[in-house]
GUPADO-205163 format. One record per residue: x, y, z of N, C-alpha, C, O in turn; residue in three letters. Coordinates in steps of 0.02 Angstrom, whole numbers, plus 50000, padded with zeros to 5 digits. Example, Ala and Ser with C-alpha at 12.3 -4.5 7.8 and 13.67 -1.06 7.14 Angstrom:
BEGIN
506604971650390506154977550390506604983550390507124983450423ala/506424988850354506844994750357506455000250394506705005750402ser/
***
This chain:
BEGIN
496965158152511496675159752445496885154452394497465152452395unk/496455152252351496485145652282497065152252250497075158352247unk/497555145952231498085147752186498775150452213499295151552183unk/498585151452298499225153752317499935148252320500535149352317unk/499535141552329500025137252322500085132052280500255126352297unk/499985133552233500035130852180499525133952120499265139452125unk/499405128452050499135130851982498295127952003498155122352022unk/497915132551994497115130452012496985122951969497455121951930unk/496565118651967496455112751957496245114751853496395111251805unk/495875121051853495865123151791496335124451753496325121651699unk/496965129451770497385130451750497895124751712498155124051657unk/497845121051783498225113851754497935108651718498215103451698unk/497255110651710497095108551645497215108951581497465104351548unk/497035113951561497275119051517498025118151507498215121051456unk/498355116051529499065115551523499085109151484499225108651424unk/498945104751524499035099051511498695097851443499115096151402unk/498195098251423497835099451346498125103851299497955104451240unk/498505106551325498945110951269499685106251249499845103651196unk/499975106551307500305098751312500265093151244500565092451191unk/499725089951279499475086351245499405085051168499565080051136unk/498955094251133498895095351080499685094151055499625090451006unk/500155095051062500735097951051501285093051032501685093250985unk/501165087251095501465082051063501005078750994501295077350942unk/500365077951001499955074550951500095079950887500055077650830unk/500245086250895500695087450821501145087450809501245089150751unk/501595086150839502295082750839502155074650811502535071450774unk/501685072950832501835064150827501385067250733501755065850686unk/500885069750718500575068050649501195074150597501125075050537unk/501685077150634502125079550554502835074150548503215073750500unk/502855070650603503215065550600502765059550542502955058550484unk/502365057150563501865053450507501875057550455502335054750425unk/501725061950421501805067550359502465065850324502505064750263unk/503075065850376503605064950360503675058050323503955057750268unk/503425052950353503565045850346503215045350282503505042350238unk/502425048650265501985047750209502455049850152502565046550102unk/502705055350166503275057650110503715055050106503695054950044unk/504235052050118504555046850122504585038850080505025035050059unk/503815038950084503485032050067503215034549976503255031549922unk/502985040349993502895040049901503525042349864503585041349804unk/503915044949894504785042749863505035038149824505315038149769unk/504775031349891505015026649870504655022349830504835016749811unk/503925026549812503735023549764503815025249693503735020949650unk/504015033049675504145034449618504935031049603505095028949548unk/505405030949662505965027449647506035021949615506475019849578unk/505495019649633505245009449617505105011549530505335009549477unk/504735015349545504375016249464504955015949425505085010949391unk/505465023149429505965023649384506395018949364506585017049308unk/506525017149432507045009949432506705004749377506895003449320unk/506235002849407505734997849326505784999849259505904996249211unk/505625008149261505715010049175506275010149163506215009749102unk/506825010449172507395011749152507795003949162508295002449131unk/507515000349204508074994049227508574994849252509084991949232unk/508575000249319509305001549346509354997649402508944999049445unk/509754993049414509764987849474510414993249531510594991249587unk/510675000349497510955002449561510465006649583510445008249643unk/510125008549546509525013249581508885009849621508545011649670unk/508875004749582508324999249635508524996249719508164994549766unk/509514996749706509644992849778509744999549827509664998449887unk/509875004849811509835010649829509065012949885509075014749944unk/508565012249845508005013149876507815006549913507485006849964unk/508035000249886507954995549928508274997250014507914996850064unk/508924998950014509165001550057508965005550112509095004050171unk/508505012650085508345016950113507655015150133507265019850124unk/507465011450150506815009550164506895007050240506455004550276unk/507545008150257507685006550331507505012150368507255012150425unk/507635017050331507445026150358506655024350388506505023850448unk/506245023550337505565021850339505365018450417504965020850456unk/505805011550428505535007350475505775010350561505635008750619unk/506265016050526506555018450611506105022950635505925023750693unk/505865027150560505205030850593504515027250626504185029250674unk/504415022350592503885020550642504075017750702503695019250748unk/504505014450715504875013350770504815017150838504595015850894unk/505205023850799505195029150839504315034150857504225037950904unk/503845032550809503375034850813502925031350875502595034350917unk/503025023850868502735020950916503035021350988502735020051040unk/503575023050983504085024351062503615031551073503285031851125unk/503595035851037503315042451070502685042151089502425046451125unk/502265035151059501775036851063501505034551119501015036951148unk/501935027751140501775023551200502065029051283501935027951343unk/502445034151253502715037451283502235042751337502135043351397unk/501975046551261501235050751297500655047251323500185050351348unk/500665040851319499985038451342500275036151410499845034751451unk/501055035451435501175033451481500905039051539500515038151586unk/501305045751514501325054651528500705056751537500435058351590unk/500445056751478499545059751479499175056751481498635059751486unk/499115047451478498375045051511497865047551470497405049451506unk/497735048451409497235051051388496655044551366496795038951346unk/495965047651375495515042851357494905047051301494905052651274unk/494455041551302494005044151239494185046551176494475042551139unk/494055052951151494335054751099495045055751090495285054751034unk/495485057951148496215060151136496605051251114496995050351067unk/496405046651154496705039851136496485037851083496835033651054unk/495895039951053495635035851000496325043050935496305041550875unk/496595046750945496865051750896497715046150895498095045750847unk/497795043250948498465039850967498405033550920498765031150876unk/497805032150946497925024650910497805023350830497915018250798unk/497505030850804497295030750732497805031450698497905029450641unk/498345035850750499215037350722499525032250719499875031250670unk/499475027850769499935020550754499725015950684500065013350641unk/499085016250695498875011250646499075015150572499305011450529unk/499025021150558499475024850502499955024850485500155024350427unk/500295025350540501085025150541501235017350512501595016250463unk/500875012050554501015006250545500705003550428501035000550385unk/500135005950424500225005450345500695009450308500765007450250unk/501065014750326501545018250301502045013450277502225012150220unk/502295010550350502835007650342502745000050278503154997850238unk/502054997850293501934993750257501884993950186502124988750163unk/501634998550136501825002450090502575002550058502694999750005unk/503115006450102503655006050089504025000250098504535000750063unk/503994992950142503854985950126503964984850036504384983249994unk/503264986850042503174985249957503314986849903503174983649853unk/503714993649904503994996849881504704994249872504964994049817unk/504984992349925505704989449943505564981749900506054979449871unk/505144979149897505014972649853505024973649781505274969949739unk/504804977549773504824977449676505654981649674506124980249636unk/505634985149709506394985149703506804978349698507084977249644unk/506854974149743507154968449742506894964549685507324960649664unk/506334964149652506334962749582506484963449518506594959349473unk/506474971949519507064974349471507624972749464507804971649406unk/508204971649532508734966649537508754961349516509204959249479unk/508134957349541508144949249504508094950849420508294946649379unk/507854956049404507694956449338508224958349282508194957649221unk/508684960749319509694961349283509424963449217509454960449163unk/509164968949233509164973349160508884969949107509204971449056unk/508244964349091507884962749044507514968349017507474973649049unk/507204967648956506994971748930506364971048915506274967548865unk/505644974148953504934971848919504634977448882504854983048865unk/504014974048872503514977748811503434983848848503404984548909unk/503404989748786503484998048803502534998048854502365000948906unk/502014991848790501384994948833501534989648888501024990948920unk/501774985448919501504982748986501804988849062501654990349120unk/502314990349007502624997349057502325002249069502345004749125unk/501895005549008501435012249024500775006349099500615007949156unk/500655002049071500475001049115500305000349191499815002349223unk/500834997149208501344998149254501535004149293501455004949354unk/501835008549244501645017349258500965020649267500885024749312unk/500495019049229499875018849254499565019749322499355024749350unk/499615013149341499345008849408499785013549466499525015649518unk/500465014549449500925017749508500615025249519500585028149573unk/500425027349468500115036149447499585036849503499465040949547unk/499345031149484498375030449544498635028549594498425032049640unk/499205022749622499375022749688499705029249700499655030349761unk/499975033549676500245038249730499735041849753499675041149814unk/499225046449724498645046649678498405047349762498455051649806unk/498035038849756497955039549818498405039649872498255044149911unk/498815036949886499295039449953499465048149984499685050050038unk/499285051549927499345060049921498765060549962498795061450023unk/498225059949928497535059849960497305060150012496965064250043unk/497625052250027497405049550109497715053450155497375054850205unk/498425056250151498785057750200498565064750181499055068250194unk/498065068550157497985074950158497425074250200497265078250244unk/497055067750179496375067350220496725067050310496445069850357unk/497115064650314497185061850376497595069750397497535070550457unk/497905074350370498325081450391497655085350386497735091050408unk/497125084350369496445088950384495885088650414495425092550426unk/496115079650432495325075650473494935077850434494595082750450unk/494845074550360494205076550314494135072150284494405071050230unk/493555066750328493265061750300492965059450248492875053450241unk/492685065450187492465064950147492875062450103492705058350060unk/493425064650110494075063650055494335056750065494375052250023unk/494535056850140494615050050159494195042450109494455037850076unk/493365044350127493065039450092493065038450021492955032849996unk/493205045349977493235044049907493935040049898493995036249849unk/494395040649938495115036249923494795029049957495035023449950unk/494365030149983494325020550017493825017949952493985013149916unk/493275021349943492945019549853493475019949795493365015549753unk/493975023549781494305023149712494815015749719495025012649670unk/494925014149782495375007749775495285003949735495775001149710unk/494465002049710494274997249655494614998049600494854993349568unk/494705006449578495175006849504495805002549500495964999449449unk/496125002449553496914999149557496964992149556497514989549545unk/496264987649572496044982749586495934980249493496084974749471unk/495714984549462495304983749381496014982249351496134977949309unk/496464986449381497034989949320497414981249335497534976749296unk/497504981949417497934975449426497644969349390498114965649373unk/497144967249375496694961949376497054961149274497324956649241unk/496854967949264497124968649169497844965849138497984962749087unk/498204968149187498884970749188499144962649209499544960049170unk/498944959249260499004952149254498864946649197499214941649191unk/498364948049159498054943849122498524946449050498594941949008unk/498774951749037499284954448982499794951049013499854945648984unk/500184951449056500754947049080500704940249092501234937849111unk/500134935449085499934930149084500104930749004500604928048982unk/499794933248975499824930348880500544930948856500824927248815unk/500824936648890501514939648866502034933948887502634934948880unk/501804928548910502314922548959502274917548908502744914548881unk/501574916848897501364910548858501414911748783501204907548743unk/501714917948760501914919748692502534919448696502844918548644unk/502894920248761503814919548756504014914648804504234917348855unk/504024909048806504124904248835504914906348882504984903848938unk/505334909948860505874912448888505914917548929506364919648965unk/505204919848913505124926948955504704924649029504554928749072unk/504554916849032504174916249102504504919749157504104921649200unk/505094921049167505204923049238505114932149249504934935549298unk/505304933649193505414940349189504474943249214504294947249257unk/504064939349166503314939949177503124939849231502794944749251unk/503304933249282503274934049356503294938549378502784941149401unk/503824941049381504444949349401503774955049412503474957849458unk/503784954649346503124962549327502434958849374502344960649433unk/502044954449346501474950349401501444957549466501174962949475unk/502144950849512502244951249559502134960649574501704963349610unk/502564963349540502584973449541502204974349537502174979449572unk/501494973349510501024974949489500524973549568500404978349605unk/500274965949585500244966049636500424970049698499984972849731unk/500974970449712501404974749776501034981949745500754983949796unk/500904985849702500694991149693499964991749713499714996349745unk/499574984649680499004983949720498814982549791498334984249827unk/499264979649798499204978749885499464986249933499344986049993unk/499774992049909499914996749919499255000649934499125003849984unk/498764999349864498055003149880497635000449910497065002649921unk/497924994149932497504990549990497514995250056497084998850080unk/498134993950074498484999450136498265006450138498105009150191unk/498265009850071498025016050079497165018750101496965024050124unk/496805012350081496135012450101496155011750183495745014950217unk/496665007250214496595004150281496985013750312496875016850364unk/497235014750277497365021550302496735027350304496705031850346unk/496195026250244495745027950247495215028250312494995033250339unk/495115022950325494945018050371495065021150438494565021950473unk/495725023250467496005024250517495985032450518496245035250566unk/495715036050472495465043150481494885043050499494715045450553unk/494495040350460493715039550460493695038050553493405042450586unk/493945032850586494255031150646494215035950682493815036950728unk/494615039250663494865046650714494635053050711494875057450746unk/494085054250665493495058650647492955057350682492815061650723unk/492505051250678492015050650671492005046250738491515047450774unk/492375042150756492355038450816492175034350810492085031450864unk/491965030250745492095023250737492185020650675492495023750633unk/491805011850657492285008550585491785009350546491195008550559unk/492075011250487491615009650414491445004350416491754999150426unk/490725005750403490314999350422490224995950342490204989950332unk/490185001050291489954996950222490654991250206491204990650234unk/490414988450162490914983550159491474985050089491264987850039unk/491884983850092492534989450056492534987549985492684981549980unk/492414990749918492264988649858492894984849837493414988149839unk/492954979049819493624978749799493364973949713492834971149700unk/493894974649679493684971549591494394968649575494594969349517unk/494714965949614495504963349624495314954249590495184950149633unk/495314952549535495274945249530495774943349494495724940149442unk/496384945649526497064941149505496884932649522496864927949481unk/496764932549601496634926049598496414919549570496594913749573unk/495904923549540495254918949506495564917049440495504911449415unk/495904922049413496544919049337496444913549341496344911549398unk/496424909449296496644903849262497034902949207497144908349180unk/497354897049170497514898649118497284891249058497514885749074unk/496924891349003496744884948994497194882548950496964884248896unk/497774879248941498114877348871498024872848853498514869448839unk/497314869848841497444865048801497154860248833496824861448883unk/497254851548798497054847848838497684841148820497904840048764unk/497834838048873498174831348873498044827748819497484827148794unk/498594825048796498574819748732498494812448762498884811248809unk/498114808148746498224802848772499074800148762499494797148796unk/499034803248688499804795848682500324801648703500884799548689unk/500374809148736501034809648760501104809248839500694806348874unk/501504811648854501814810148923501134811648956500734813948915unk/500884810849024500314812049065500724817749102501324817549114unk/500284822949116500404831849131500554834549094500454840549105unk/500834833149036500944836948981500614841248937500324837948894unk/500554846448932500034851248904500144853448837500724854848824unk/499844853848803499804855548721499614860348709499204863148745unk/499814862548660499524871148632499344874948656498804877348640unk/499744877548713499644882848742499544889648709499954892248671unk/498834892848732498774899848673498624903648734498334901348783unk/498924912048723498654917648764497854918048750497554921548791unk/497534915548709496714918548685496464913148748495884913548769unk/496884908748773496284903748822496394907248885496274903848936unk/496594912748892496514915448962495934919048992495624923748966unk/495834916549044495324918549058495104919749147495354916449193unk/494724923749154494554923749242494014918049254493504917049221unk/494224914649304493674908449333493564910549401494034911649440unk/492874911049419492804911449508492784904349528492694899749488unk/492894903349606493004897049627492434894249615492414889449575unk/491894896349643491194893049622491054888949542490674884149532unk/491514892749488491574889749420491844883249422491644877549408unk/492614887049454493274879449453492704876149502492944870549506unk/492414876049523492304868949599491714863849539491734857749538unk/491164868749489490714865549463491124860249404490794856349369unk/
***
């Protein structure tokens, strides 16, 4: 008789898919864990900036090691079950949408751990109250979205997913603003160039944060739907394109030497401009 010696071929199916389910929620509250973790260390970053605390900045700099053991460990479990369960089609495509999550997580908190290390370089200077609301701003919408995504990705609900892969442009506007104020704020304090860098740079790393959170977007949409967003990803990020015009060379002083430098000549140039 089927079953006297052993589990029917059904049974041990059924096992094994339960199995299965079981580690794959084990492996996404571990990711949950790590997402939380990561916007920690982003409100940490924040505070540390408003306040100028270089022991609270090396602090979270620190703990951002927590961050990299979890993915570490996420990818050991994960290479683990695919060794164990062999899964294909949809169950591998749920594995690999976890790595690639796990893997912008960690990247995120990366960036996080960097403006930390700028606050340090920054030994308690003191900037403008608005480039800070600013600043606070931009961090509000990155967590903003990072909340989002990782709810999209704890509900497989793509809809949500895609409104966080469309709002990235906001963080893209804010960064793009928020540069060109720290561009004028340099060239009005000739003493303040490095400190200006400092913020730039934070500002960036926050933007490049909502870069990641879209690619997290990305990697739900992935694991829902069974394949890539095909439209092409809005982005309004033209830090690059900055220029700055001060002026023009004197014949009779030194050659490179720039004259009258004013914040009003700042301006965005696309390459197509600079090349004409």
């Amino acid at each position: 008789m089927p079953g006297l010696d052993g589990p029917t071929p059904m049974v041990h199916s059924k096992h094994t898919t339960k199995v299965f389910d079981s580690d794959l929620q084990e492996l996404a509250r571990v990711v949950a864990e790590m997402g939380g973790l990561a916007e920690r260390q982003i409100a940490e970053a924040i505070e540390a900036l408003t306040t100028r605390d270089s022991g609270r900045a090396q602090q979270m700099v620190a703990a951002d090691a927590i961050i990299d053991a979890i993915q570490r460990d996420i990818e050991a479990r994960a290479v683990e079950i695919i060794a164990r369960r062999q899964p294909v089609a949809g169950d591998l495509r749920q594995i690999v949408g976890i790595l690639r999550i796990a893997n912008e997580i960690e990247r995120i908190g990366d960036l996080a751990k960097n403006i930390g290390k700028r606050i340090v370089a920054m030994n308690g200077e003191d900037m403008p109250r608005r480039s800070m609301r600013g600043v606070n701003h931009m961090a509000a919408l990155m967590l903003a979205q990072l909340r989002d995504v990782l709810d999209s990705f704890a509900c497989r609900d793509v809809a949500k997913a895609v409104e966080v892969w469309t709002r990235d442009q906001d963080i893209d506007r804010l960064c793009t603003s928020l540069s060109q104020e720290f561009l004028a704020y340099m060239l009005e304090k000739s003493v303040a160039m490095s400190f200006g860098a400092h913020l730039m740079f934070c500002a960036k790393n926050l933007e490049r944060m909502g870069d990641h959170a879209t690619n997290i977007a990305e990697a739900v949409h992935y694991m829902v739907k069974g394949e890539t967003l095909l439209r092409e990803r809005p982005k309004a990020d033209f830090t690059s394109m900055l220029t700055v015009a001060m002026g023009r060379t004197s014949q009779t002083s030194t050659p490179g030497c720039i004259e009258n430098p004013s914040p009003n000549n700042l301006r965005i140039t696309s390459p197509d401009a600079a090349a004409r």
